[in-house]
C-alpha positions, 0 to 999 in steps of 0.5 A: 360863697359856698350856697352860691357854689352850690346854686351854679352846681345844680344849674349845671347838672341841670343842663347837662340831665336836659332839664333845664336849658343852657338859655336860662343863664344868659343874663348872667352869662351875657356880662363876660361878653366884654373884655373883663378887668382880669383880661385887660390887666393881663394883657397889659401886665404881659410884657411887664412879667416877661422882662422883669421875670427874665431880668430876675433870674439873669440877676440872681444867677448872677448875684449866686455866682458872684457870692459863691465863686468870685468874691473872697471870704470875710476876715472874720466871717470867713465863709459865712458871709457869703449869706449877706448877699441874699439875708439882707436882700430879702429883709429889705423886700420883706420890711420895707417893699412888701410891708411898706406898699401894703401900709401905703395902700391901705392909707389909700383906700381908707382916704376917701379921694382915693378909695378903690378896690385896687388898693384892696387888693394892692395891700393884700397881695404884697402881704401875701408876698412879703410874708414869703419873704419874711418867711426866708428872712428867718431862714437865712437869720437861722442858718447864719446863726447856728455856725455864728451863735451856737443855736437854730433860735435865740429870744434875740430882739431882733429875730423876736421883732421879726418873729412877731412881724410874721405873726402879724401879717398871718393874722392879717391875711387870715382877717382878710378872709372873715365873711363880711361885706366887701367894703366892710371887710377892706376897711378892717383889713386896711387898718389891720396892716397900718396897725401890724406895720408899727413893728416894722421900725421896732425890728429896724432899730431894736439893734440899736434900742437893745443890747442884743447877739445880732450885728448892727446894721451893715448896709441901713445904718444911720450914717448910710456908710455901707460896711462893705467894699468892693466886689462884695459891695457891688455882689451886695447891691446886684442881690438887692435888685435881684430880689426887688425884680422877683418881689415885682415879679411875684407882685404882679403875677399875684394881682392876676390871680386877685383879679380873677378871684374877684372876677369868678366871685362876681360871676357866682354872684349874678348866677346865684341872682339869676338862680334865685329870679328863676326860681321866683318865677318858678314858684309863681307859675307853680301857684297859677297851675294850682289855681287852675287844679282847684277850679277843676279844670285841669287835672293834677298830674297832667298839670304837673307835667305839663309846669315841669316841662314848661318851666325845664325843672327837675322833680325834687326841685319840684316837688319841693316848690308843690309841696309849699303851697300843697296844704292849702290847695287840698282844703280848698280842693276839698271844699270845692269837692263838698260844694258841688256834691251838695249841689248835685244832691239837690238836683236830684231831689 
């Protein structure tokens, strides 16, 4: 990636110091003609973050107001409660929207039947996103636990669980960005999330596995009797969908900047072939101009002139092109050069 960089960055300043025209790169260029894939996508994806980024913000100023102002303390909790309308919520985008949909679209790509860049970039994306979320899922879990616990952090199973679970899905973001070949890459990466989402039901039922300081399950648990009424009931369920409404959000808003990602590192690409074409090129007519020098019909310097204007080069770029094959176009030069002095020593005798 970076040598491509560096080719379209000396192409660049080439055009602009008038050594080389702008018409070089039309080949590469000429493939942005047509509508792209990113253009299409966000295009179509418009309408889609404008009514669930609107619907988000409505239902979380609400899911706020309802949780701070108008519904009633706990009796045991007290104020306190007022975090399970967002902690819950988030846990819920994190573990099972967020981490779930990138497990799922692993299995995806890995079937051959539906293997598509598009799960790739579908499972990386929701990572990215859930470990946001589970980033506030330890946040709100911290802030509940110091008035509750006495303590910011305790080895608890289920704060250790989830700890893991972010430390997972990390090294998979970081997997996804190892040099390698585009499918190669996909493949280790899809079995790195089905692998890393094992933890998932460990952190669901490590309250029920072990003997640990968190409370079991108030809205999830295995009978599905919410233990929760009311006002705070319906204030609970407005977060859940609050919150799922800004996962879908951030999810697509991500997944334009995927595809402009792969959209810019396919650009780089061909400008980098068609660098690599010209300067074939280059070198191949360079030979030629030196052929002609050997024969001695063309003088040096006003054949190196004469390539460096035809072909638009720059003269390190030049030079380092001459300087391949200047060893030996001087031997042959210098055999040329004692053949027909011995043929004029002749003459004159």
């Amino acid at each position: 990636m970076i040598a491509w960089k560096e080719l379209v960055r000396k192409k660049r300043n080439a055009i602009a110091g008038g050594t080389m025209k702008e018409g070089t790169v039309v080949e590469a260029s000429s493939v942005s003609g047509s509508t792209s894939p990113y253009q299409r996508y966000v295009a179509r994806s418009r309408p889609w973050l404008a009514i669930t980024g609107i619907s988000s913000v409505v239902l979380v100023g609400i899911t706020v107001w309802l949780g701070m102002w108008v519904t009633p303390p706990a009796q045991v909790m007290g104020q306190l409660v007022r975090l399970v309308y967002v902690h819950p919520p988030v846990a819920w985008v994190a573990l099972y929207l967020a981490f779930g949909l990138t497990t799922l679209s692993s299995l995806l790509y890995l079937w051959r039947r539906t293997r598509s860049m598009f799960w790739d970039r579908l499972a990386g994306v929701s990572a990215e996103v859930g470990l946001v979320f589970i980033a506030l899922t330890l946040a709100t879990g911290s802030i509940w636990a110091r008035p509750t616990w006495g303590v910011w952090w305790t080895w608890d199973a289920r704060l250790t669980s989830t700890a893991l679970l972010f430390v997972l899905y990390l090294g998979y973001l970081a997997l996804r960005h190892v040099p390698g070949e585009r499918e190669t890459k996909a493949k280790r990466s899809a079995i790195a999330a089905i692998v890393a989402f094992i933890d998932v039901p460990i952190v669901h039922y490590s309250v029920q596995w072990w003997r640990t300081l968190h409370q079991p399950p108030t809205v999830l648990d295995a009978s599905l009797s919410p233990k929760i009424y009311g006002l705070m009931a319906w204030t609970l369920l407005i977060g859940f969908i609050a919150f799922t409404l800004v996962f879908v959000w951030l999810l697509i808003y991500r997944y334009q900047i995927a595809l402009l990602e792969d959209e810019v590192e396919q650009r780089w690409l061909e400008e980098a072939i068609t660098e690599r074409r010209s300067e074939g090129g280059e070198h191949f007519a360079l030979m030629d101009g030196v052929d002609l020098h050997t024969a001695g019909s063309v003088d040096r310097s006003a054949g190196e002139t004469n390539v460096a204007e035809s072909l638009m080069v720059d003269a390190p770029e030049l030079n380092e092109l001459i300087e391949a094959g200047e060893e030996g176009a001087s031997e042959s030069v210098n055999r040329s050069s004692s053949g027909e002095g011995t043929k004029l020593a002749g003459v004159d005798r």
